[in-house]
N, CA, C and O of each residue as an XYZ file, in Angstrom:
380
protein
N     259.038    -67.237     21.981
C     260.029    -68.272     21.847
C     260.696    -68.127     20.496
O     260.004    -67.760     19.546
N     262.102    -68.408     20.315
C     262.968    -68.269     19.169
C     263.434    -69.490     18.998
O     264.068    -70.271     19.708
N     262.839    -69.526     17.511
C     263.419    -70.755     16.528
C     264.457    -71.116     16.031
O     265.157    -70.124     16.238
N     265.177    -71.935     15.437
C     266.126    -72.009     15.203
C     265.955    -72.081     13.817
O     265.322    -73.089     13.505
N     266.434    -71.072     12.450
C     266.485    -71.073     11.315
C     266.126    -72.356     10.460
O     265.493    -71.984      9.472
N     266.277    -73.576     10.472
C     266.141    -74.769     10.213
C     264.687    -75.074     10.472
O     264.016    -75.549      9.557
N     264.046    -74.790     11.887
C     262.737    -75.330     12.638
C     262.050    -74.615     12.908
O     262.217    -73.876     13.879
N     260.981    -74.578     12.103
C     259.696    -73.512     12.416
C     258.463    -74.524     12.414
O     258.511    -75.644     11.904
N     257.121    -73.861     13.190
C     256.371    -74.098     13.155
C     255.547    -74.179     11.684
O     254.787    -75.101     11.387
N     255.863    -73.008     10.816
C     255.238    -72.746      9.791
C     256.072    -73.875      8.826
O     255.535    -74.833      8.270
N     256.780    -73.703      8.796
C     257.703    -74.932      8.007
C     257.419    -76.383      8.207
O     257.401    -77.208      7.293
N     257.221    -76.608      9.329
C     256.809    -77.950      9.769
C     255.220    -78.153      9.051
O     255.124    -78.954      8.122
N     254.129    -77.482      9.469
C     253.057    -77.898      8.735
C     252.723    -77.486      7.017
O     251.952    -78.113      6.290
N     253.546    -76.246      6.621
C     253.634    -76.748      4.820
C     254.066    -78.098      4.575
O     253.420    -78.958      3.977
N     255.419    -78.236      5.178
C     256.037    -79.685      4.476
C     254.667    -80.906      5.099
O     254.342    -81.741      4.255
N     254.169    -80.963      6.029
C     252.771    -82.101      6.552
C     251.948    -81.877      5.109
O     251.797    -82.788      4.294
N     251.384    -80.362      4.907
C     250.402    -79.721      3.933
C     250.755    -80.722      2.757
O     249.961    -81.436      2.145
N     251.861    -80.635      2.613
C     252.381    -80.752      0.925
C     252.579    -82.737      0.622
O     252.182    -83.392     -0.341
N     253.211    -83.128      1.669
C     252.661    -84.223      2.151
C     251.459    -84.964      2.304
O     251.470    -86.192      2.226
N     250.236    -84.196      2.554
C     249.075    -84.612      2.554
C     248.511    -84.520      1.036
O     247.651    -85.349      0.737
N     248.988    -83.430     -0.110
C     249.018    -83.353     -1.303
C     249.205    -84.182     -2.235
O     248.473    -84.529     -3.163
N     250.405    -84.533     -1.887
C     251.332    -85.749     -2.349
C     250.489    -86.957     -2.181
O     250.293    -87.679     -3.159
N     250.033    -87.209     -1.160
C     249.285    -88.772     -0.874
C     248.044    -88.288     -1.791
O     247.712    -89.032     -2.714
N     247.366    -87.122     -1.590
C     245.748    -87.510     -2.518
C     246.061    -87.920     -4.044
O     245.412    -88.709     -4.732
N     247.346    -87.109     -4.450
C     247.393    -86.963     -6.027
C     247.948    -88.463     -6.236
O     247.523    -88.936     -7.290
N     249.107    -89.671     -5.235
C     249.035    -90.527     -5.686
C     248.166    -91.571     -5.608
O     248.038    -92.563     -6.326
N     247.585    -91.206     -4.630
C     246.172    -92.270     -4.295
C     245.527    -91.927     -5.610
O     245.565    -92.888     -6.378
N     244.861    -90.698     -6.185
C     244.017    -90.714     -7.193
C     244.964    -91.437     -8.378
O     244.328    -92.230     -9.072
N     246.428    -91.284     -8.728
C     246.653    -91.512     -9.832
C     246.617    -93.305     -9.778
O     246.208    -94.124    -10.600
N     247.082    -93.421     -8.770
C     247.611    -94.938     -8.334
C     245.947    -95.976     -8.871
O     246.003    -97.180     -9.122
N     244.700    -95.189     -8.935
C     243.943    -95.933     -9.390
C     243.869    -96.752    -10.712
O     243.411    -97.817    -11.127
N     244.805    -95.309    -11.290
C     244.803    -95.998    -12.834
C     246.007    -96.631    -13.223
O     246.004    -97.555    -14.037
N     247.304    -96.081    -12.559
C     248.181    -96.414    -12.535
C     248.943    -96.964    -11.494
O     248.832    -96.407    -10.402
N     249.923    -98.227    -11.609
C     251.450    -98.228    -11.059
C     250.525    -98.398     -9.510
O     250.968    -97.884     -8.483
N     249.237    -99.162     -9.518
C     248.798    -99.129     -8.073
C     249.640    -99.797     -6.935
O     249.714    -99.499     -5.743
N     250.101   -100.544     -7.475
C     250.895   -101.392     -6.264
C     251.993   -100.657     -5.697
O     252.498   -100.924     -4.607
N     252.346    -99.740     -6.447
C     254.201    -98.719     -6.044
C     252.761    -97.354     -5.219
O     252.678    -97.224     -3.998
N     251.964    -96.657     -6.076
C     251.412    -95.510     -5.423
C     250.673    -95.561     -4.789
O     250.785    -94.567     -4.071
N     249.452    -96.391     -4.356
C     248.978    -97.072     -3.279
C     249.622    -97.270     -1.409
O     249.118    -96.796     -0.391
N     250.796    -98.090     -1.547
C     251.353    -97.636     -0.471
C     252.105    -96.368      0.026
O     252.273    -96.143      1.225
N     252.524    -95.595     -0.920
C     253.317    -94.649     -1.086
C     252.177    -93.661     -0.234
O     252.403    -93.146      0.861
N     250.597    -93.503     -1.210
C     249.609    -92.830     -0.417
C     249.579    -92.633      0.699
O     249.623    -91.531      1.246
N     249.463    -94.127      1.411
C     249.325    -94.599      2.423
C     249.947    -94.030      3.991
O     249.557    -93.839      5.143
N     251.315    -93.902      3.051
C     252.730    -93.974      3.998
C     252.620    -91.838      4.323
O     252.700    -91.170      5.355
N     252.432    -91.493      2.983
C     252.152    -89.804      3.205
C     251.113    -89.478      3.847
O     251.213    -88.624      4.728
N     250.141    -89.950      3.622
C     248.939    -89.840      3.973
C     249.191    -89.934      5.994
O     248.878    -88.905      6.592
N     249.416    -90.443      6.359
C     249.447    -91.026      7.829
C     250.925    -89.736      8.802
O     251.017    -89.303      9.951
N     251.866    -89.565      7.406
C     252.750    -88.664      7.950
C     252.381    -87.137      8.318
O     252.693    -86.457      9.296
N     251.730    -86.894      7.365
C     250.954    -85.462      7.136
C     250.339    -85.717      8.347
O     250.875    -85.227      9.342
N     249.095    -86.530      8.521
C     248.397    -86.595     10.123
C     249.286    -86.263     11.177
O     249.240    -85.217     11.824
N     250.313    -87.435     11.368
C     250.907    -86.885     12.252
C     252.400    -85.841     12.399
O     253.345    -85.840     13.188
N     252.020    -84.982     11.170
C     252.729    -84.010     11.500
C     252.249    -82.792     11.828
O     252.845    -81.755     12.122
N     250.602    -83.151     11.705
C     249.970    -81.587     12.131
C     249.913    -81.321     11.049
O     250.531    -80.257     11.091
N     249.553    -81.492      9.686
C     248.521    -81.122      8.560
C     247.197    -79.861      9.274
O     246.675    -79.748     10.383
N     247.119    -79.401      8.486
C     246.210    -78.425      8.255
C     245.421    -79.071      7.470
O     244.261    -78.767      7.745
N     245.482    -79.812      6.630
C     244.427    -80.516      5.428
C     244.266    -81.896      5.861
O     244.410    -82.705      4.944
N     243.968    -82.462      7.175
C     243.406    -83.280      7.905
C     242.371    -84.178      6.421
O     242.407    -85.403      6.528
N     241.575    -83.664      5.222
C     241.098    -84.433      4.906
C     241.393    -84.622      3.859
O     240.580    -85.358      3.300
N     242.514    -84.199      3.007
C     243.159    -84.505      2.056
C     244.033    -85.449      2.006
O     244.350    -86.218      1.098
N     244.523    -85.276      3.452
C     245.590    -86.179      4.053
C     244.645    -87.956      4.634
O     245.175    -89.062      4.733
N     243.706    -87.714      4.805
C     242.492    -89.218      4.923
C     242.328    -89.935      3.626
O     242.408    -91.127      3.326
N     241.928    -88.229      2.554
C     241.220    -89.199      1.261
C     242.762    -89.685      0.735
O     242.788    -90.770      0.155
N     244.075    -88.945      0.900
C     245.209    -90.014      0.498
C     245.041    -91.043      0.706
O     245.056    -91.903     -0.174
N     244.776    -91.332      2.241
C     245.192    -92.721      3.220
C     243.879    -93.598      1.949
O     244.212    -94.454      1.129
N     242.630    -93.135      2.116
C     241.560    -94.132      1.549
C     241.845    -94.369      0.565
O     241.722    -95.564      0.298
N     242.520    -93.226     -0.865
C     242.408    -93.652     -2.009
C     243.121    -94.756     -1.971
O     242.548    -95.771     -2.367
N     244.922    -94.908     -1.368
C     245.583    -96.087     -1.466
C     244.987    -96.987     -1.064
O     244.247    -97.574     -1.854
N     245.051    -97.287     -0.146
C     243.750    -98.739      0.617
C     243.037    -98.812     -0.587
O     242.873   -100.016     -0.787
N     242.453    -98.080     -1.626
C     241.444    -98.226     -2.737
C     242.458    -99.000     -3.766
O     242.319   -100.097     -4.307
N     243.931    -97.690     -3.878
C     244.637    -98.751     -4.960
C     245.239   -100.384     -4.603
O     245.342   -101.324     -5.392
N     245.436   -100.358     -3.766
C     245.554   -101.982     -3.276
C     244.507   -103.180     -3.624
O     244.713   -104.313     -4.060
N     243.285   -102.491     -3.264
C     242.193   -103.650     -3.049
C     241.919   -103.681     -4.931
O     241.457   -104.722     -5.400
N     242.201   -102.627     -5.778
C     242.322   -102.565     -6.926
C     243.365   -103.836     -7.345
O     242.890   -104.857     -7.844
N     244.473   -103.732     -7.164
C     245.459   -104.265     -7.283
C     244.975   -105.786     -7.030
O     244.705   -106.530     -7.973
N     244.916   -106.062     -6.094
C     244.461   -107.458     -5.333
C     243.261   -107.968     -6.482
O     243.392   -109.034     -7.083
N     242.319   -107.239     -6.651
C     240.801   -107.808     -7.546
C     241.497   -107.862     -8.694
O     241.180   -108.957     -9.159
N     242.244   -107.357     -9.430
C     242.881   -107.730    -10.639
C     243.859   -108.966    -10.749
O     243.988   -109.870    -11.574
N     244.430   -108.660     -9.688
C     245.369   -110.540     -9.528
C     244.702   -111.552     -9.637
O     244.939   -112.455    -10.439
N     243.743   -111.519     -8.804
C     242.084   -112.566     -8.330
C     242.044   -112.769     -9.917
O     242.372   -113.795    -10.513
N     241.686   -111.863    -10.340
C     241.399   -111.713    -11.539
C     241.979   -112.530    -12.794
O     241.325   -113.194    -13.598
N     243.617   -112.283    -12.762
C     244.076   -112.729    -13.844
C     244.855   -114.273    -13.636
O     245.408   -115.020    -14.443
N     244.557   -114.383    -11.786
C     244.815   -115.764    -11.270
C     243.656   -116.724    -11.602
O     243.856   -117.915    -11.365
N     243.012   -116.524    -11.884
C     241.739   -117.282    -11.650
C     241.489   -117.506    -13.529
O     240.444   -118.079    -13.841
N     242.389   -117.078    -14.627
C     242.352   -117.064    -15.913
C     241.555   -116.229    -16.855
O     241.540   -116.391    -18.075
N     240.814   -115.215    -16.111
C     240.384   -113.887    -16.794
C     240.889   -113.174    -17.648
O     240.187   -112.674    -18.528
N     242.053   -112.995    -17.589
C     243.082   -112.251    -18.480
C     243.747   -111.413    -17.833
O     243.500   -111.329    -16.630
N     244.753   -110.568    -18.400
C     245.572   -110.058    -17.510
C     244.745   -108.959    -16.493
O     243.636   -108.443    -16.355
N     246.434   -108.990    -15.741
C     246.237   -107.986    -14.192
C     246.000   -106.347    -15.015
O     245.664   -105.564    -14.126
N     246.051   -105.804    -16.033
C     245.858   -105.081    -16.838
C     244.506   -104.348    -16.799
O     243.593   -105.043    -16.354
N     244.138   -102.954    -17.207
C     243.528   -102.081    -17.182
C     242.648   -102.024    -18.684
O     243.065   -101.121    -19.410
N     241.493   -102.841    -19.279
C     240.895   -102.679    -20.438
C     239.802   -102.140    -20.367
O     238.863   -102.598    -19.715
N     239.773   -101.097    -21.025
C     238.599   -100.441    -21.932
C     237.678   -100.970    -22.130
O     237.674   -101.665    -23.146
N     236.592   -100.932    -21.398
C     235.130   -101.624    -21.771
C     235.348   -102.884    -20.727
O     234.589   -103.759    -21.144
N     235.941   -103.307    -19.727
C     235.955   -104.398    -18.767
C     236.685   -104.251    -17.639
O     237.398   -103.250    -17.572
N     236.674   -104.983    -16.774
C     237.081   -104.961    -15.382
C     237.718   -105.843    -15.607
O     238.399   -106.356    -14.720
């Protein structure tokens, strides 16, 4: 079967691959940082890569989990600085 220059098979699962990349590195960064923007972002790559036929099936999961991780991060720090703890903020030596 002949492709059309634009649409390949091989093309289709790098861009999933790179996609599934994309979600682990912002899920991991999104822990420390900017969780609420890279968290879903994870999320959203993470699930595309799956269903685009990823080859890295578990790079493309630990994306999906890390975000779900930066959220519930996100959320325990609000709790947090709602409840008069101090800020939604990231300190050295405390949660």
């Amino acid at each position: 079967m002949v492709y059309p220059a634009t649409h390949s098979p091989a093309a289709s699962s790098t861009d999933s691959g790179g996609k599934a990349a994309v979600a682990f590195i912002s899920g991991l960064v999104g822990l420390l940082v900017a969780n609420i923007v890279l968290g879903p972002l994870a999320i959203t790559l993470g699930v595309l890569a799956l269903r685009g036929g990823t080859t890295r099936r578990g790079r493309a999961g630990l994306g999906i989990a890390l975000g779900i991780a930066d959220l519930v991060v996100f959320i325990a720090l609000a709790v947090r600085s709602a409840a008069g703890a101090g800020s939604p903020l990231w300190h050295f030596g405390s949660l």
